[in-house]
PQR file with spaces between the fields and no chain letter, atoms N, CA, C, O and H, PARSE charges and radii, in Angstrom:
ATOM       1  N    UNK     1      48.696   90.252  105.252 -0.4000 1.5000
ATOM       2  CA   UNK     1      49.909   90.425  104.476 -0.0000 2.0000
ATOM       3  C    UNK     1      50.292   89.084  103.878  0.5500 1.7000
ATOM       4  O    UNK     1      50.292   88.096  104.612 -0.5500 1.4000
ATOM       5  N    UNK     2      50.584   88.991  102.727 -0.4000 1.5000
ATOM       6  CA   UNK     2      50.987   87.915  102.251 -0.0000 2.0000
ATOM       7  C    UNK     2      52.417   87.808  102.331  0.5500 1.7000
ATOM       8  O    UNK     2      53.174   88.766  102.494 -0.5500 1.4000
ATOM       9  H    UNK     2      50.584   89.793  102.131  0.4000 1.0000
ATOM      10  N    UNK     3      52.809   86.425  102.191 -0.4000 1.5000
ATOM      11  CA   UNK     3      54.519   85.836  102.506 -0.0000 2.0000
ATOM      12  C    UNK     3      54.874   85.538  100.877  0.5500 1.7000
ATOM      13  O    UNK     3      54.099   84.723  100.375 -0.5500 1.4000
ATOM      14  H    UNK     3      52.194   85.647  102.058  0.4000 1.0000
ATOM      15  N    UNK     4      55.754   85.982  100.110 -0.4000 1.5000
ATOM      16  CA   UNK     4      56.495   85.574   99.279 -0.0000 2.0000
ATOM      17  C    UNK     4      57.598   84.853   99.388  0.5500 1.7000
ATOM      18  O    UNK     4      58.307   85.464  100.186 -0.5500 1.4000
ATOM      19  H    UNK     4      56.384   86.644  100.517  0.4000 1.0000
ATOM      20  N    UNK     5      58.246   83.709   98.964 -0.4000 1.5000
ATOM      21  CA   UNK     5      59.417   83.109   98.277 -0.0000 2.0000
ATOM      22  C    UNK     5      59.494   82.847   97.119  0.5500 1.7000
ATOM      23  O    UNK     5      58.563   82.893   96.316 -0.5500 1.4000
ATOM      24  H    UNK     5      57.669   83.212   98.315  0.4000 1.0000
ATOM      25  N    UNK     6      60.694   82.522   96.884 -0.4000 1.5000
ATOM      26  CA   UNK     6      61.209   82.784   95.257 -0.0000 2.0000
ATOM      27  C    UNK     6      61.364   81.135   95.436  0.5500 1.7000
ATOM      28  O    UNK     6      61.750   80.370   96.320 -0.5500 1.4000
ATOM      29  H    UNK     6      61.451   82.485   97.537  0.4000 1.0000
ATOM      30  N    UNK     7      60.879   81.041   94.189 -0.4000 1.5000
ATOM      31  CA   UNK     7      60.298   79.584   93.970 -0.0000 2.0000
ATOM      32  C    UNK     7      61.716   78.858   92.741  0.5500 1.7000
ATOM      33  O    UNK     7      61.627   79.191   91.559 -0.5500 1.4000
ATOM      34  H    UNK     7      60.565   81.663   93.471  0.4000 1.0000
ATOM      35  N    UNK     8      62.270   78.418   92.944 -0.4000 1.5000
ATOM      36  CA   UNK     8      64.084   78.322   91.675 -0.0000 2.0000
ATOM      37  C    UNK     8      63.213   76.814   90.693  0.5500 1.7000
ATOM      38  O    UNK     8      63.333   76.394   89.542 -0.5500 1.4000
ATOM      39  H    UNK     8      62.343   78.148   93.904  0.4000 1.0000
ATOM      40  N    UNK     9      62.771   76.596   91.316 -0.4000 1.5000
ATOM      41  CA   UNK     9      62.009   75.540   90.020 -0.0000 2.0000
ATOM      42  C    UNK     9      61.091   76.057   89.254  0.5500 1.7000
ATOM      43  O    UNK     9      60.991   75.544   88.139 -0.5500 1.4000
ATOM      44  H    UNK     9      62.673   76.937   92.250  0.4000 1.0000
ATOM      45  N    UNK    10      60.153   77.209   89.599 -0.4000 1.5000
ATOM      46  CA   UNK    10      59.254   77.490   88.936 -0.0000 2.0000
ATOM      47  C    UNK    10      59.510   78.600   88.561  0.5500 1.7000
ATOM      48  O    UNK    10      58.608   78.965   87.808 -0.5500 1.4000
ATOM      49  H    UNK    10      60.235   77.626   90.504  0.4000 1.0000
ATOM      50  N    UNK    11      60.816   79.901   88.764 -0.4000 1.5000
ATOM      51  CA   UNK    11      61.588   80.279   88.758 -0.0000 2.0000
ATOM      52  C    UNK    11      61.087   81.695   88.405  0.5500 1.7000
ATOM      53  O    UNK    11      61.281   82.381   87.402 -0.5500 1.4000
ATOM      54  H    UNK    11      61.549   79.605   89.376  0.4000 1.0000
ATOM      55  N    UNK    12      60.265   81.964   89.728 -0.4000 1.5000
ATOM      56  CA   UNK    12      59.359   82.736   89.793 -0.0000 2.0000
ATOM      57  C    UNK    12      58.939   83.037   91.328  0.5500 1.7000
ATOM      58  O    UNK    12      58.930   82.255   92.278 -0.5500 1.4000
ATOM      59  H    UNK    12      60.108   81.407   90.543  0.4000 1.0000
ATOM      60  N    UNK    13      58.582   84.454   91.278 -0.4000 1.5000
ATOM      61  CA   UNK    13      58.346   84.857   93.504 -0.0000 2.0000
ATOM      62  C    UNK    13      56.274   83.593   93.328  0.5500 1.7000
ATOM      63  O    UNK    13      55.471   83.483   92.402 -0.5500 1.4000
ATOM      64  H    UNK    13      58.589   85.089   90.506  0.4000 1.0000
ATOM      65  N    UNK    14      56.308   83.141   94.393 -0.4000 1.5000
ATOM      66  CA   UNK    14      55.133   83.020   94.796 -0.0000 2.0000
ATOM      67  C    UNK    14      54.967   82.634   96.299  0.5500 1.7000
ATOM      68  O    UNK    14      55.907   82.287   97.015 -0.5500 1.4000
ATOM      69  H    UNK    14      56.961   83.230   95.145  0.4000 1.0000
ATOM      70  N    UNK    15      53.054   82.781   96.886 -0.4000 1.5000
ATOM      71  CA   UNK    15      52.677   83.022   97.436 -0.0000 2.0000
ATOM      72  C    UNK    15      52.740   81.946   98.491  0.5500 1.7000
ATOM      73  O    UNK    15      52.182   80.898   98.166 -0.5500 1.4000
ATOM      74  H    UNK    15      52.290   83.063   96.305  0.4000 1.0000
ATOM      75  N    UNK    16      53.229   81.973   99.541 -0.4000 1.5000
ATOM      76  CA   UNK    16      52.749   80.755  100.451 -0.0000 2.0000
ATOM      77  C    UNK    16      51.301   80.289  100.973  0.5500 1.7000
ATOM      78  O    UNK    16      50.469   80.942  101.602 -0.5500 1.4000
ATOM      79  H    UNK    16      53.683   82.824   99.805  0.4000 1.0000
ATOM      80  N    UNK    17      51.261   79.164  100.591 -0.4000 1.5000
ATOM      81  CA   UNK    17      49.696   78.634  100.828 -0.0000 2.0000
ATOM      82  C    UNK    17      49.309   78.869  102.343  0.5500 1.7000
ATOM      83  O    UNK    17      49.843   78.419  103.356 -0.5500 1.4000
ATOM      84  H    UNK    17      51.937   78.633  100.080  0.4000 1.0000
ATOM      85  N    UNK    18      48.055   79.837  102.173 -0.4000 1.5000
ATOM      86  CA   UNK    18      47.560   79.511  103.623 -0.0000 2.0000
ATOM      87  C    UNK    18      47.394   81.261  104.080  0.5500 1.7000
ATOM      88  O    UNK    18      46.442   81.890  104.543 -0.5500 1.4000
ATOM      89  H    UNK    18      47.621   80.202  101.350  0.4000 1.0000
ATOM      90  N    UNK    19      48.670   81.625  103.737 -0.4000 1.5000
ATOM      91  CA   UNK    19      48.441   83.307  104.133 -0.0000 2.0000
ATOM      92  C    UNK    19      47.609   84.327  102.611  0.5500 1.7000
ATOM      93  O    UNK    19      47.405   83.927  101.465 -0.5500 1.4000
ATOM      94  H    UNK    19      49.443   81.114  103.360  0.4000 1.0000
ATOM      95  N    UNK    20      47.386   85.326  103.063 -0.4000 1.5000
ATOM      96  CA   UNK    20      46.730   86.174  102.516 -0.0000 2.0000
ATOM      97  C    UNK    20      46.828   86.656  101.127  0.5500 1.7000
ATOM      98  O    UNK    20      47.932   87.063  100.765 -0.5500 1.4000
ATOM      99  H    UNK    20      47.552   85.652  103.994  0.4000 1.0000
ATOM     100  N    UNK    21      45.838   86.675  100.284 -0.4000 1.5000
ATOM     101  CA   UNK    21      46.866   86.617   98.958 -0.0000 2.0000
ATOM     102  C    UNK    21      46.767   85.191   98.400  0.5500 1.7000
ATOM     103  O    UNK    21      46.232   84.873   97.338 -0.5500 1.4000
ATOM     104  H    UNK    21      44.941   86.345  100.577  0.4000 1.0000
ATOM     105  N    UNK    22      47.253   84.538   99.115 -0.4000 1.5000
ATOM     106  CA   UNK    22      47.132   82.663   98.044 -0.0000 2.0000
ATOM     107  C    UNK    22      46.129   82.349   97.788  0.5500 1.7000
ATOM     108  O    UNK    22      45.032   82.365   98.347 -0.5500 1.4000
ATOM     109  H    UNK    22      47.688   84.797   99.978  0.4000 1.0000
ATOM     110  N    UNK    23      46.717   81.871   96.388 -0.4000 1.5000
ATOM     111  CA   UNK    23      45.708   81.125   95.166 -0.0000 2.0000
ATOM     112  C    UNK    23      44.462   80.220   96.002  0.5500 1.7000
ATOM     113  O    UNK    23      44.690   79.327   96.818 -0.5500 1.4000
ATOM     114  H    UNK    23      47.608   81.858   95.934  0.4000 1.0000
ATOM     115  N    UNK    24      43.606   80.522   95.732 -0.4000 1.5000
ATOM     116  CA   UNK    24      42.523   78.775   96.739 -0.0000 2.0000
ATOM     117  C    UNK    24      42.099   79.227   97.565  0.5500 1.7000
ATOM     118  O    UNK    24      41.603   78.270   98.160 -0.5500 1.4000
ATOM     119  H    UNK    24      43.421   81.247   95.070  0.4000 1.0000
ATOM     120  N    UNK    25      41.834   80.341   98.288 -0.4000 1.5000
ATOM     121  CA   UNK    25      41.579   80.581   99.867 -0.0000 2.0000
ATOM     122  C    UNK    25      41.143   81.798   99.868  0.5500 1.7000
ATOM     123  O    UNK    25      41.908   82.757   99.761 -0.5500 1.4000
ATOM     124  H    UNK    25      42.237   81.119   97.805  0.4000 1.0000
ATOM     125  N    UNK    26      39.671   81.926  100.008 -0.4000 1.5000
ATOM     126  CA   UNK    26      38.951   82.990  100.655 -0.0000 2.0000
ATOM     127  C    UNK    26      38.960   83.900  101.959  0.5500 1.7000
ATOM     128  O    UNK    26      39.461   83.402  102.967 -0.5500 1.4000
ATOM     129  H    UNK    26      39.050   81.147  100.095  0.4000 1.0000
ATOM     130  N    UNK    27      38.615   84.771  102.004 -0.4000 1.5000
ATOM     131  CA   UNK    27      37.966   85.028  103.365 -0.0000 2.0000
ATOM     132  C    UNK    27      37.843   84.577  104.324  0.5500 1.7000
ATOM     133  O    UNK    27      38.522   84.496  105.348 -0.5500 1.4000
ATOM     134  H    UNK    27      38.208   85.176  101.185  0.4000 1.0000
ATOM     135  N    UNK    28      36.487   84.097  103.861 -0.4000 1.5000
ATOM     136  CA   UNK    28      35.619   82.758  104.483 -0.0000 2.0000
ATOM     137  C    UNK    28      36.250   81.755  105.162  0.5500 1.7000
ATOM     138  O    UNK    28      36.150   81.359  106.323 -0.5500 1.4000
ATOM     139  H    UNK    28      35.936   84.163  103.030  0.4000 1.0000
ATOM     140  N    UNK    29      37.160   81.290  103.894 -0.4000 1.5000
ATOM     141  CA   UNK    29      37.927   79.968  104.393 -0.0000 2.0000
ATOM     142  C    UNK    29      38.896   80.112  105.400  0.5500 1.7000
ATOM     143  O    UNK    29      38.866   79.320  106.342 -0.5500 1.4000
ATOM     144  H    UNK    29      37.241   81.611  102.951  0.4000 1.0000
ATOM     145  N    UNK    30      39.930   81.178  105.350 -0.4000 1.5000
ATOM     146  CA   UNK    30      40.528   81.111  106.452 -0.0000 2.0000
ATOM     147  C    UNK    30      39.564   81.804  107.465  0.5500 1.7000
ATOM     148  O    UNK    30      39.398   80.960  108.345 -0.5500 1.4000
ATOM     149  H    UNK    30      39.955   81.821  104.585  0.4000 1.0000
ATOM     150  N    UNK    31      39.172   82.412  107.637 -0.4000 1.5000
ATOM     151  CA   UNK    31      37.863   83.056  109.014 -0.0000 2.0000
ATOM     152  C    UNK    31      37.461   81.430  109.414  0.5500 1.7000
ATOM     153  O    UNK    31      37.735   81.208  110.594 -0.5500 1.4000
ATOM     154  H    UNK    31      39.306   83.098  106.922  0.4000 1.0000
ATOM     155  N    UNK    32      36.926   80.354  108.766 -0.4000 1.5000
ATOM     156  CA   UNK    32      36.564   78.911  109.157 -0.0000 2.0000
ATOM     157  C    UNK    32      37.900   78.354  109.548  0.5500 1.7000
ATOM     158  O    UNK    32      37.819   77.885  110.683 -0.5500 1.4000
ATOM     159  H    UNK    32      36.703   80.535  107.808  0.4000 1.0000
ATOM     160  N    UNK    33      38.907   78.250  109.116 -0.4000 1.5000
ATOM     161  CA   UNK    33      40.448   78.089  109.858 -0.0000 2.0000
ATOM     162  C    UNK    33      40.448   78.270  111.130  0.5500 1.7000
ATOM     163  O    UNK    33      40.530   77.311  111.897 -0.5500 1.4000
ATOM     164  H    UNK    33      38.973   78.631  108.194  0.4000 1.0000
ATOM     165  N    UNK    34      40.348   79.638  111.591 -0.4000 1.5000
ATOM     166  CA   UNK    34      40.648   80.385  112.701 -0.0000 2.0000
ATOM     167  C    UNK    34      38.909   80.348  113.656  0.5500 1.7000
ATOM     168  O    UNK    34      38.330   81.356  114.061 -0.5500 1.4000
ATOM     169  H    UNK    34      40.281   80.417  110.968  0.4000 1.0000
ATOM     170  N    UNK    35      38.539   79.274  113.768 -0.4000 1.5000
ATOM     171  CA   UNK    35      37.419   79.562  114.315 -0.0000 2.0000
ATOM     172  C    UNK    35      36.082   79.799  114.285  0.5500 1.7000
ATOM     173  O    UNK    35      35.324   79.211  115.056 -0.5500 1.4000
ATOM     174  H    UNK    35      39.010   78.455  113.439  0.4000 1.0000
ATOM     175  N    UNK    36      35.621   80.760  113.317 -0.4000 1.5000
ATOM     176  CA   UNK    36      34.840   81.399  112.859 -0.0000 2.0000
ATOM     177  C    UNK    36      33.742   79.673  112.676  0.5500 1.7000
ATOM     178  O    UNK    36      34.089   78.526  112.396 -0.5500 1.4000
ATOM     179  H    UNK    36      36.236   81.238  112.690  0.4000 1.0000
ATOM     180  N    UNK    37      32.641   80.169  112.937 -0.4000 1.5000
ATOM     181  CA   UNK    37      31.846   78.568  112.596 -0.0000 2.0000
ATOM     182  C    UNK    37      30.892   79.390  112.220  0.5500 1.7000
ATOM     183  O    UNK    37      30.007   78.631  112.616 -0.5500 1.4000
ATOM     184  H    UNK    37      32.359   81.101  113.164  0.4000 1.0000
ATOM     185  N    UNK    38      29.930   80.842  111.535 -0.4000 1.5000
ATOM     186  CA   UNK    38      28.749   80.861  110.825 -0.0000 2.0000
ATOM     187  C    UNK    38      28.743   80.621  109.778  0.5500 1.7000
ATOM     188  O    UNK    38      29.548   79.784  109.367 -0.5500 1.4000
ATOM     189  H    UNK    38      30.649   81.459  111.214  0.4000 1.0000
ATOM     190  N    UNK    39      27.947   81.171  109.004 -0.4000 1.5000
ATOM     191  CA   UNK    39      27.772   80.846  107.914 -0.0000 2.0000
ATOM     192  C    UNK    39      28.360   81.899  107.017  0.5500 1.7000
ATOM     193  O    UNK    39      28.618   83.022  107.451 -0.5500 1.4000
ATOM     194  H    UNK    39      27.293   81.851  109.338  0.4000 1.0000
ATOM     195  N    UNK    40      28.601   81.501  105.606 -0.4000 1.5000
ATOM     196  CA   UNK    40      29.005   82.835  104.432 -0.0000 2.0000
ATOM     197  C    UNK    40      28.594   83.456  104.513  0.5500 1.7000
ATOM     198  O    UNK    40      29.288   84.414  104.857 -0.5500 1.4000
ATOM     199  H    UNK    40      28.391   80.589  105.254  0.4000 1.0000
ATOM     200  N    UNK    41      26.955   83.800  104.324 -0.4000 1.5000
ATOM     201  CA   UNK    41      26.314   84.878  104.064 -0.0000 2.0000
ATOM     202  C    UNK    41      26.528   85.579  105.504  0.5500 1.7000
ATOM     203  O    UNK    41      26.727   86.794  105.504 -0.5500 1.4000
ATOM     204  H    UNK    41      26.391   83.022  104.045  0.4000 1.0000
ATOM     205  N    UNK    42      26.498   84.876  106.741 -0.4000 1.5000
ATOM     206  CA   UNK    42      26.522   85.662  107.853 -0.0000 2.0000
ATOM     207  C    UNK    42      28.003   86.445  107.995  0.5500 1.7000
ATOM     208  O    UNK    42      28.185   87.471  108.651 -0.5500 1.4000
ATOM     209  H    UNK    42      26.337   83.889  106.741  0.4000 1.0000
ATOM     210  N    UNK    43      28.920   85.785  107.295 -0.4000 1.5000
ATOM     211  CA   UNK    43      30.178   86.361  107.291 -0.0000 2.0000
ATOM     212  C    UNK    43      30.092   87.616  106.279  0.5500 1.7000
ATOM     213  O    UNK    43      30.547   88.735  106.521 -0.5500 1.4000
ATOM     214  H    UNK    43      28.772   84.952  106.763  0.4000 1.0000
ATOM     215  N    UNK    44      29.640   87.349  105.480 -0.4000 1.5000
ATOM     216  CA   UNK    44      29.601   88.455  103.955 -0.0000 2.0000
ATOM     217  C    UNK    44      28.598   90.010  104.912  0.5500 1.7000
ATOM     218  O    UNK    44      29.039   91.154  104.798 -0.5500 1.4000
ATOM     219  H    UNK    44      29.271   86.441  105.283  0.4000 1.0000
ATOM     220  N    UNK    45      27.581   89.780  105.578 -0.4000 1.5000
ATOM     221  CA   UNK    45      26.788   90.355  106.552 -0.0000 2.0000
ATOM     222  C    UNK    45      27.674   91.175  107.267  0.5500 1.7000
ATOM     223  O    UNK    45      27.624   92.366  106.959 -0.5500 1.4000
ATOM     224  H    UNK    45      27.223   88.851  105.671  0.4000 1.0000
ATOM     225  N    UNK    46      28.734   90.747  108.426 -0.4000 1.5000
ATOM     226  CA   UNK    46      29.031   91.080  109.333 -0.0000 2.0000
ATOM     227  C    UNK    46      29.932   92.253  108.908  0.5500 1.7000
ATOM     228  O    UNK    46      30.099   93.309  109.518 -0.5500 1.4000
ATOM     229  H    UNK    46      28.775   89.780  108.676  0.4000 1.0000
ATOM     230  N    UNK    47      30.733   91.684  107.208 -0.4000 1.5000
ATOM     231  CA   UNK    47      31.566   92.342  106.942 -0.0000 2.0000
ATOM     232  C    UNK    47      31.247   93.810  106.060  0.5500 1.7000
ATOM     233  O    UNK    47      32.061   94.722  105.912 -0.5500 1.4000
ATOM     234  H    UNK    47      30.598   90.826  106.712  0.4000 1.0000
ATOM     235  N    UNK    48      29.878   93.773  105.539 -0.4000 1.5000
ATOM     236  CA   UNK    48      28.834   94.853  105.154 -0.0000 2.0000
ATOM     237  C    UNK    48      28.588   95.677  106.676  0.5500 1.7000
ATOM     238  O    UNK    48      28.830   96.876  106.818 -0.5500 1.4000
ATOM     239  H    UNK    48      29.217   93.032  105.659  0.4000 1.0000
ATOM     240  N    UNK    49      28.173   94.972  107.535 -0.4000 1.5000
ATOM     241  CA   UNK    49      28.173   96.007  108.616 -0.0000 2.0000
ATOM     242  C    UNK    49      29.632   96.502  109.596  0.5500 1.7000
ATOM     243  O    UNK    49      29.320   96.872  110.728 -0.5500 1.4000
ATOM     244  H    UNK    49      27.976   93.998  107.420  0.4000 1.0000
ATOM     245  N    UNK    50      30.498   96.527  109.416 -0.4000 1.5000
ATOM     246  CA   UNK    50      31.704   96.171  109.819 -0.0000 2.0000
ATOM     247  C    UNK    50      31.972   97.904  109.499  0.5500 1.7000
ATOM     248  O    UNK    50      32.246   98.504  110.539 -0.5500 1.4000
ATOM     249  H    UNK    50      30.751   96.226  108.496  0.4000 1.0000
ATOM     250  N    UNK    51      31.944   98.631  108.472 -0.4000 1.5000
ATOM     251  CA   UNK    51      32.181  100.279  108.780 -0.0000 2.0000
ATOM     252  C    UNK    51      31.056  101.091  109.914  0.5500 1.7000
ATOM     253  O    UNK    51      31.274  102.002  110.712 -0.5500 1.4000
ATOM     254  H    UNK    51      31.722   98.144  107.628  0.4000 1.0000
ATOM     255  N    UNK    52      29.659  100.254  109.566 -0.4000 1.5000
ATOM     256  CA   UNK    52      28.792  101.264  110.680 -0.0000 2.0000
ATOM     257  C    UNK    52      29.087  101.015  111.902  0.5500 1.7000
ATOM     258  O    UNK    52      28.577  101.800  112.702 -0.5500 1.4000
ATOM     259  H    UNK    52      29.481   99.514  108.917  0.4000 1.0000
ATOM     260  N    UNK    53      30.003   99.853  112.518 -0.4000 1.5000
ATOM     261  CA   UNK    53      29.796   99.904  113.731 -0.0000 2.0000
ATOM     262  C    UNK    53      30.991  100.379  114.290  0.5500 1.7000
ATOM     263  O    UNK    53      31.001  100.914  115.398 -0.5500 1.4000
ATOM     264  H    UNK    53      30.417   99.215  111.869  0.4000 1.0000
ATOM     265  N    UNK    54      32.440  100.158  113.315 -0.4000 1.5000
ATOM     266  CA   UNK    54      33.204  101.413  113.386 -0.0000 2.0000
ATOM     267  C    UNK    54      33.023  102.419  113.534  0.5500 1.7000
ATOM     268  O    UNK    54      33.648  102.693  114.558 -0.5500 1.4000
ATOM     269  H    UNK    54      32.432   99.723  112.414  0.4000 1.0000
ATOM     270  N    UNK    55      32.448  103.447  113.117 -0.4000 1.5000
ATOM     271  CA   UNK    55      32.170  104.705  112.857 -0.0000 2.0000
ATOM     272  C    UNK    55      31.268  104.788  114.213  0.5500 1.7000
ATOM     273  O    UNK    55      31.524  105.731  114.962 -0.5500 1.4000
ATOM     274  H    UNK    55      31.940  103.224  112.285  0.4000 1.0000
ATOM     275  N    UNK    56      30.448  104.072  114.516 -0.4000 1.5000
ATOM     276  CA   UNK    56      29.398  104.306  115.694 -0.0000 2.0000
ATOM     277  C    UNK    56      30.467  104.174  116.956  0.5500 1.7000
ATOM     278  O    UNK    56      30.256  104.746  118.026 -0.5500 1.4000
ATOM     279  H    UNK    56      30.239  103.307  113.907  0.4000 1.0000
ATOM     280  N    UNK    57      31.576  103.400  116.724 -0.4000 1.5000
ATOM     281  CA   UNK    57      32.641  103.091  117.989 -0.0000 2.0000
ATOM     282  C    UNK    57      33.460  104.472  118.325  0.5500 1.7000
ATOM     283  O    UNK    57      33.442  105.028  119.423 -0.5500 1.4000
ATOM     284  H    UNK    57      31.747  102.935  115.855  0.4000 1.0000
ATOM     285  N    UNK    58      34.267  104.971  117.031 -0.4000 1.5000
ATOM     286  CA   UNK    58      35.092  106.376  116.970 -0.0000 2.0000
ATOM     287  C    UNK    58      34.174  107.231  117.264  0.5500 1.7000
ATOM     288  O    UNK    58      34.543  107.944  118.197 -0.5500 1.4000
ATOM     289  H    UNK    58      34.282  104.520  116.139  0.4000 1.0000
ATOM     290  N    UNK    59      32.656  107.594  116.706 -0.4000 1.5000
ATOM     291  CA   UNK    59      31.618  108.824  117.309 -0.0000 2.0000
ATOM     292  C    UNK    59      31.024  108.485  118.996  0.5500 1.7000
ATOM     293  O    UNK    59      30.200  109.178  119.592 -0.5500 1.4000
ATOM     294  H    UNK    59      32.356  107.015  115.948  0.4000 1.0000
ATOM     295  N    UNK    60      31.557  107.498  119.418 -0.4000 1.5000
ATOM     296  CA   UNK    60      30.927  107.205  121.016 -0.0000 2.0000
ATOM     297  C    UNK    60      31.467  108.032  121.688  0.5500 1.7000
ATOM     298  O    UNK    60      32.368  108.813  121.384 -0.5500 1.4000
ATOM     299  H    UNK    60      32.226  106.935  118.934  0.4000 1.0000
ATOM     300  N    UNK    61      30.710  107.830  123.021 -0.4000 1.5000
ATOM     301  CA   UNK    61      31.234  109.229  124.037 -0.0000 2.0000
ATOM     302  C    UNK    61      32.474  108.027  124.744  0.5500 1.7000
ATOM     303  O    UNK    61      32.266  106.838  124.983 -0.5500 1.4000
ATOM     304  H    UNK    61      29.978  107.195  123.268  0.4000 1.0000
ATOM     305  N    UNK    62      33.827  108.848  124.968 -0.4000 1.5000
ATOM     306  CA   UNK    62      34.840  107.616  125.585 -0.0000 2.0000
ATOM     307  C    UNK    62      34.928  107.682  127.149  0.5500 1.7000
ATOM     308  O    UNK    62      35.834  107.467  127.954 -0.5500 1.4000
ATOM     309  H    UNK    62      33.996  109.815  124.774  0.4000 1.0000
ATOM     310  N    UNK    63      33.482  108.107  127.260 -0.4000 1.5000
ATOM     311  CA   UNK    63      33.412  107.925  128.993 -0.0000 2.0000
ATOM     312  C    UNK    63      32.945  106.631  129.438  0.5500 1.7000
ATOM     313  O    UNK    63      31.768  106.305  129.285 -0.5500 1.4000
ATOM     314  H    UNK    63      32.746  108.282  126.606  0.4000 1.0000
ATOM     315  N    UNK    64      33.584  106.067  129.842 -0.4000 1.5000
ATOM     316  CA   UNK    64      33.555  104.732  130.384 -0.0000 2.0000
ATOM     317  C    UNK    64      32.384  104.333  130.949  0.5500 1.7000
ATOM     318  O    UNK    64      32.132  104.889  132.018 -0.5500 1.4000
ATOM     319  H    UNK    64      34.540  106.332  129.966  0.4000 1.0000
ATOM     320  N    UNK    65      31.578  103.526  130.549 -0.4000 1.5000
ATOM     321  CA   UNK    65      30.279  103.052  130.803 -0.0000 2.0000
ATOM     322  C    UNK    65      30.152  101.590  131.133  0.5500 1.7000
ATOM     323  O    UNK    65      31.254  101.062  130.982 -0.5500 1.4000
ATOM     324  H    UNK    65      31.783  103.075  129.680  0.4000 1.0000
ATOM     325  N    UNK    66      29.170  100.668  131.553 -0.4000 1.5000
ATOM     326  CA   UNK    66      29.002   99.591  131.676 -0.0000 2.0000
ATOM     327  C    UNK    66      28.771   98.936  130.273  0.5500 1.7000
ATOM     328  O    UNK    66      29.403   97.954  129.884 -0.5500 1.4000
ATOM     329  H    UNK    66      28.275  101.097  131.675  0.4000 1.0000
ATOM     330  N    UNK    67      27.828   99.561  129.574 -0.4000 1.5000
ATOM     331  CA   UNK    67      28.448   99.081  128.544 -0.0000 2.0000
ATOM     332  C    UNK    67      28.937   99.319  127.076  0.5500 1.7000
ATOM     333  O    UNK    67      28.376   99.166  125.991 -0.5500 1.4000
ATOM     334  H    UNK    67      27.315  100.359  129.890  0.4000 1.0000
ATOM     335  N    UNK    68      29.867   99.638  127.343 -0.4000 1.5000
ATOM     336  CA   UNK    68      30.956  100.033  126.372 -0.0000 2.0000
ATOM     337  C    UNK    68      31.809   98.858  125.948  0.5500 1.7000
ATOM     338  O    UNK    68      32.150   98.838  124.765 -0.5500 1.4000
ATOM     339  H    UNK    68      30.323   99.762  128.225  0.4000 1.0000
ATOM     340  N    UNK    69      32.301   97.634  126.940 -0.4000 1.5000
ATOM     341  CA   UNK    69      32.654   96.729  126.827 -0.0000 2.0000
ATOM     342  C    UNK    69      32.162   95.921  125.725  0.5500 1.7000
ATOM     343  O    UNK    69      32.890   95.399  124.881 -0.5500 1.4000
ATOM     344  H    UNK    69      32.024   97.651  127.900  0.4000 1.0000
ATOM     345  N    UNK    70      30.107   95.787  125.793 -0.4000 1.5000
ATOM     346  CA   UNK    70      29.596   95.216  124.502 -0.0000 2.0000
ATOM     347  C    UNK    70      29.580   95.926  123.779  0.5500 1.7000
ATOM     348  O    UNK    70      28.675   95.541  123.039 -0.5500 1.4000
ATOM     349  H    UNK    70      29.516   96.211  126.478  0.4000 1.0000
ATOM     350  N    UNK    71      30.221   97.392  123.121 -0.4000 1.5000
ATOM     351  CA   UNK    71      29.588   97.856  122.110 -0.0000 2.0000
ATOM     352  C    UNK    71      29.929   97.411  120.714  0.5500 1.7000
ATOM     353  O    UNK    71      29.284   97.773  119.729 -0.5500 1.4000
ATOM     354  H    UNK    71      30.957   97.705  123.722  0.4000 1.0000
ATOM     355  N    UNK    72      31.088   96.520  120.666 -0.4000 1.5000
ATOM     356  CA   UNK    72      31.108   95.893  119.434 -0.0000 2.0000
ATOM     357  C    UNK    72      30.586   94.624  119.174  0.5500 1.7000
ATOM     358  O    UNK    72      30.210   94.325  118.040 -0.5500 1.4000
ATOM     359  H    UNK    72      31.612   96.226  121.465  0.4000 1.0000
ATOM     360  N    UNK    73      30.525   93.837  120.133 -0.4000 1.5000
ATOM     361  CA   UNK    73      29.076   92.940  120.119 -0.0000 2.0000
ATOM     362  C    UNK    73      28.073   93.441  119.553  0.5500 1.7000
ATOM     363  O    UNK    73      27.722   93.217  118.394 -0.5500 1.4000
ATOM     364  H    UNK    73      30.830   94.080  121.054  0.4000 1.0000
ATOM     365  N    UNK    74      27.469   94.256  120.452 -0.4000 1.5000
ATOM     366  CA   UNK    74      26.110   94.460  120.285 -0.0000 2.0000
ATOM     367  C    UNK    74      25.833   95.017  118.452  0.5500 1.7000
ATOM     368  O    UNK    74      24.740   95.036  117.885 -0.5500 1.4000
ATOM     369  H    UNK    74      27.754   94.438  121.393  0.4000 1.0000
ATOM     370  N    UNK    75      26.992   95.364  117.932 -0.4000 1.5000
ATOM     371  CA   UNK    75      26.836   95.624  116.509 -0.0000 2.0000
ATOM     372  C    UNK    75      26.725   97.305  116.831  0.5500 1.7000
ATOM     373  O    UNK    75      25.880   97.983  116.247 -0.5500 1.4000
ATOM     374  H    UNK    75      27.879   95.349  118.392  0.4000 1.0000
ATOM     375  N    UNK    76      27.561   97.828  117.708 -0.4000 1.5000
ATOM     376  CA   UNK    76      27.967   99.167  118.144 -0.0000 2.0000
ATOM     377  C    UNK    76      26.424   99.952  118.394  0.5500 1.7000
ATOM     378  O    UNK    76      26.262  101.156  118.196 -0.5500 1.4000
ATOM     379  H    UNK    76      28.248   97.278  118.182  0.4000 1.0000
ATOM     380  N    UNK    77      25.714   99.337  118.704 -0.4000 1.5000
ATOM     381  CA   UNK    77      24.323  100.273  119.470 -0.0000 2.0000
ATOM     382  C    UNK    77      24.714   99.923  120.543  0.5500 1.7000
ATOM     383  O    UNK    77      24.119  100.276  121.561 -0.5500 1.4000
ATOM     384  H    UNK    77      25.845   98.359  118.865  0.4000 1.0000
């Protein structure tokens, strides 16, 4: 979600730097902010696979298994 204030000099709503939405700042870049240390393409990757392993999580059986814990690790196999 992005943060708006009303800016009286520029006299106009804009975006606060840093949150979601602002000018300059990718994905990527904040994911590298918060931690994240691979690479782009591995980020651009994760986020291409990011519905199948959803969908493999909601179609799982929700009987509690050993490992169920990794199944979003493991890239939901």
């Amino acid at each position: 979600m992005s943060v708006k204030h009303y800016d009286s000099e520029q006299k106009k709503w804009v975006i606060f730097p840093g949150t979601v939405g602002a000018p300059g700042k990718d994905a990527y870049t904040i994911a590298q902010e918060n931690g994240y240390e691979g690479t782009k393409e591995d980020y651009t990757q994760a986020l291409v696979d990011l519905p199948v392993v959803l969908d493999k999580i909601r179609n799982a059986d929700t009987a509690p298994t050993q490992n169920s814990e990794n199944l979003v690790i493991s890239g939901g196999t």
